[in-house]
C-alpha positions as CSV (number, residue, x, y, z in Angstrom):
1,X,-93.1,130.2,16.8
2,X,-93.8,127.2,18.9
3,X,-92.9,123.6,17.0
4,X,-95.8,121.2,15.9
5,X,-96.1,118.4,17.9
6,X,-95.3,116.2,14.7
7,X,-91.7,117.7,14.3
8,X,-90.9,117.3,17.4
9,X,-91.9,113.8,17.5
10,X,-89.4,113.4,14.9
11,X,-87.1,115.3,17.0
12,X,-86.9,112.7,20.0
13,X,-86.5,109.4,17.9
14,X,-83.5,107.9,18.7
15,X,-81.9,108.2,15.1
16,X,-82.3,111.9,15.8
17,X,-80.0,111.7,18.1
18,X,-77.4,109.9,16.3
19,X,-76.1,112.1,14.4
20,X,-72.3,111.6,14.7
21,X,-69.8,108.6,14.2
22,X,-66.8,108.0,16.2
23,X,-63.2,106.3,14.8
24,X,-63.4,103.0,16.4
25,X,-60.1,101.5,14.8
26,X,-60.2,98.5,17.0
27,X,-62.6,97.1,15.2
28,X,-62.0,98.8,11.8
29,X,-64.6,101.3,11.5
30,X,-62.4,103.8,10.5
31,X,-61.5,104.8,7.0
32,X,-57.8,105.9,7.0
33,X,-55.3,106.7,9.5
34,X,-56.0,103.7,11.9
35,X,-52.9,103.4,14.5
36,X,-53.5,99.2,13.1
37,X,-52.9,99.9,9.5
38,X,-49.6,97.4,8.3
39,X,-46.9,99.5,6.6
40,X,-46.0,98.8,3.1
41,X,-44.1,96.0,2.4
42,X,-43.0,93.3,0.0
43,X,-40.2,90.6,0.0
44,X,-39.9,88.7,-3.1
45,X,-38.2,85.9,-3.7
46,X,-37.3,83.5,-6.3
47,X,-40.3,84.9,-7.9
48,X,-42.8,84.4,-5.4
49,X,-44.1,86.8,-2.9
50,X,-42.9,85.8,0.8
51,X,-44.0,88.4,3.0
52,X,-46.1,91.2,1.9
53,X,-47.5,94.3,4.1
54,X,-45.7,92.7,6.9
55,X,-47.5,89.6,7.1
56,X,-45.1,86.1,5.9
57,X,-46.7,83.9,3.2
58,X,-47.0,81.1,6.3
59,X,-49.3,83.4,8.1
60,X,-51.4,84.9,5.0
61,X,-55.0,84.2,4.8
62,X,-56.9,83.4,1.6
63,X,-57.3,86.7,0.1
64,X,-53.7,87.6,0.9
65,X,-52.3,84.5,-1.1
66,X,-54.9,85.3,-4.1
67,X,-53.6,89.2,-3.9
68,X,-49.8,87.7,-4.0
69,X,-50.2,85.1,-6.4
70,X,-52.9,86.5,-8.9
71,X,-53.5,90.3,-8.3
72,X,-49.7,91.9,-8.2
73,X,-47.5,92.3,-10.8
74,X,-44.1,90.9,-10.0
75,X,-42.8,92.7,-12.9
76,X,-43.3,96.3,-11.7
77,X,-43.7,95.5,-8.1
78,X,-40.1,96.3,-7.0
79,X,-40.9,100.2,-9.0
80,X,-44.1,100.5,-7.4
81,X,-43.5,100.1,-3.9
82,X,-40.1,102.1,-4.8
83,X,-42.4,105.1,-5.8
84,X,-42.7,107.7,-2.8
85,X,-46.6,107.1,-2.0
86,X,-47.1,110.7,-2.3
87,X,-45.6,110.8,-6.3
88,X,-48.2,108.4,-6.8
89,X,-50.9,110.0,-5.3
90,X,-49.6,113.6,-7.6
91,X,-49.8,111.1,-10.8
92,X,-53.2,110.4,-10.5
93,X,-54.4,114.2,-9.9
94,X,-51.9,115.5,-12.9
95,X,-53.7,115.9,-15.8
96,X,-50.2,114.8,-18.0
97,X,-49.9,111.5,-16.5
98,X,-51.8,109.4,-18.7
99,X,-54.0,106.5,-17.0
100,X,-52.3,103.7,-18.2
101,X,-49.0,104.8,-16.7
102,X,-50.9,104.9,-13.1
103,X,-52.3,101.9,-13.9
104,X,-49.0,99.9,-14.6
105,X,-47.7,101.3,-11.5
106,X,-50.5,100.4,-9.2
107,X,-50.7,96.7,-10.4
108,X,-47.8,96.4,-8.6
109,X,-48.7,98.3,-5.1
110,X,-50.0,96.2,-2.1
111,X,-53.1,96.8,-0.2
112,X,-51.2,98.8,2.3
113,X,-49.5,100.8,-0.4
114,X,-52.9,101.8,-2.1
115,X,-53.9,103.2,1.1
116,X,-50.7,105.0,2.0
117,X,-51.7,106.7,-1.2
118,X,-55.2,107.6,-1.1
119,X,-53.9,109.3,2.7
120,X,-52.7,112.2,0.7
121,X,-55.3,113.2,-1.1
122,X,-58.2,115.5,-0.1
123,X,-62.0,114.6,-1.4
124,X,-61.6,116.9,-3.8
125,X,-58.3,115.1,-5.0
126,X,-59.9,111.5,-4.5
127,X,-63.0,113.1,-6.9
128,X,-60.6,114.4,-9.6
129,X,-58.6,110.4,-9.2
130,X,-61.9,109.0,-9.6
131,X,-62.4,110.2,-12.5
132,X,-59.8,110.0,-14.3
133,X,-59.3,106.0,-13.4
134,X,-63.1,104.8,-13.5
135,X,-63.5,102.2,-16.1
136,X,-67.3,102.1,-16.5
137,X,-68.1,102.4,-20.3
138,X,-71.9,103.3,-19.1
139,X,-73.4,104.8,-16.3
140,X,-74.5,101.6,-14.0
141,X,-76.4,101.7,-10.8
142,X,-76.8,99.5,-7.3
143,X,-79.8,97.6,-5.4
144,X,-80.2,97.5,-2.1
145,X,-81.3,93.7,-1.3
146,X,-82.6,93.4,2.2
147,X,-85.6,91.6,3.9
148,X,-86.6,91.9,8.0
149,X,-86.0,88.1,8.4
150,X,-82.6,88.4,7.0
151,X,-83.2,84.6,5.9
152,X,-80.3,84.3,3.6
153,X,-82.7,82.1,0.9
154,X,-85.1,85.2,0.3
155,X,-81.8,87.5,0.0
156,X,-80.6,85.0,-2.7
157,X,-83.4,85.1,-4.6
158,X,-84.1,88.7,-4.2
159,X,-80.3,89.4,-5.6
160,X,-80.7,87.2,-8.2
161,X,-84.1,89.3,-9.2
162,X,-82.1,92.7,-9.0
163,X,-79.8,91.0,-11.5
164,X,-82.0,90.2,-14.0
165,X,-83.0,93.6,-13.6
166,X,-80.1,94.9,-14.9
167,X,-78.7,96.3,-11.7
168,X,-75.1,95.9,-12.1
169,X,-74.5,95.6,-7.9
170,X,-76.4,94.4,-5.2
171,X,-75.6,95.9,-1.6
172,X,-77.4,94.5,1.6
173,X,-77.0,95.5,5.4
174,X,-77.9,93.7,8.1
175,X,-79.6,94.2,11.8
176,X,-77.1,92.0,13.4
177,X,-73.8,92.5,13.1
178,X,-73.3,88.1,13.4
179,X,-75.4,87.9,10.1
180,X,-73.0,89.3,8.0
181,X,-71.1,86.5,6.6
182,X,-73.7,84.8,5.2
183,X,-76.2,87.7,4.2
184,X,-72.7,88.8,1.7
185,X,-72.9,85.4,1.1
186,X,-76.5,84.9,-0.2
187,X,-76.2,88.0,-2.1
188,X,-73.2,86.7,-3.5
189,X,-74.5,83.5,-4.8
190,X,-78.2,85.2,-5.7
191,X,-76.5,87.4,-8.2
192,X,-74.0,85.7,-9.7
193,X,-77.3,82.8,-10.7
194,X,-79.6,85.8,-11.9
195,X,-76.8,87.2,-14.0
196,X,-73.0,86.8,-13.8
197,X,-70.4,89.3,-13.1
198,X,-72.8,91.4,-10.6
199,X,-70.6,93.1,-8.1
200,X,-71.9,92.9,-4.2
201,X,-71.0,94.2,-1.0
202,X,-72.7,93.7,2.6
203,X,-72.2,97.0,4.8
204,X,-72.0,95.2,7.8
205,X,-70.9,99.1,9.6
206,X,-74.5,99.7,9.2
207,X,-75.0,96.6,11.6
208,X,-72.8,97.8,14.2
209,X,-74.1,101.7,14.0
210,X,-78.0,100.3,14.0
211,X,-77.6,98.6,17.9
């Protein structure tokens, strides 16, 4: 039975025809396994955290120094990155290892160490670790805040409108790839004004994949 003209209209647009995504780990679209992922690492010294996932606390960048000096916990740090990343991975898929126990152990893992672990477990592993570790007390759900112009004051005020909507995240994407720091940026500062404690992330991939 021949095709209708209409389907394969459809058939010959470009976004037809991209239908798969390649690794490209030099630029970090790639979701595990990159050949650039930093071992797991921490030095501590004196109380303070000196080198951590291979990178010394002269050469850290913001987020780095926030993770050393506000997210880990010093205390169980030396356990945690002592724990075999694959134990840790079997803790949060065993139903008899109560969440708090994983979630002492993690507050002490680096950013490399969390994704060592996630590496050994399947999707159907990472669904069961899900959730058993979400935290949401109520089922919550995302906007996407987006505009042609990408004009960073009308994604502002749009994320602050999704706030006030009750939307507990705000997402955006952009066209070009440049735009991304300050579309996050817009979103960022939109929703926190319409309503605080709005989570956002910009999926700047989308970018890349849309050229």
């Amino acid at each position: 039975m021949p095709r209708s003209q209409r389907f394969q209209a459809l058939a010959e647009r470009p976004i037809q025809k991209d239908t798969m995504v390649h690794e490209w780990p030099e630029v970090g679209l790639i979701v595990a396994d990159s050949p650039l992922d930093p071992r797991p690492s921490l030095t501590i010294r004196d109380g303070v955290v000196v080198e951590m996932d291979g990178v010394p606390r002269a050469e850290m960048d913001l987020l780095d120094l926030f993770i050393a000096d506000h997210a880990l916990d010093l205390a169980v740090a030396p356990e945690a990155m002592a724990t075999t990343s694959e134990a840790i991975a079997r803790m949060l898929v065993d139903v008899d290892v109560p969440r708090a126990e994983i979630v002492r152990l993690v507050s002490g893992c680096t950013a490399a160490k969390l994704v060592e672990i996630v590496r050994h477990l399947d999707v159907l592993e990472m669904m069961a670790a899900f959730r058993k570790m979400r935290v949401r007390r109520t089922p919550a759900n995302q906007a996407h805040v987006t505009n042609r112009r990408e004009h960073p004051a009308l994604l502002a005020a749009d994320a602050a409108e999704a706030a006030l909507r009750g939307f507990a995240e705000n997402e955006t994407t952009v066209g070009v790839a440049r735009y991304a720091p300050l579309s996050a940026l817009a979103i960022l500062v939109g929703s926190q004004v319409g309503r605080g404690g709005v989570l956002t992330q910009c999926a700047v991939e989308e970018g890349v994949s849309l050229r």
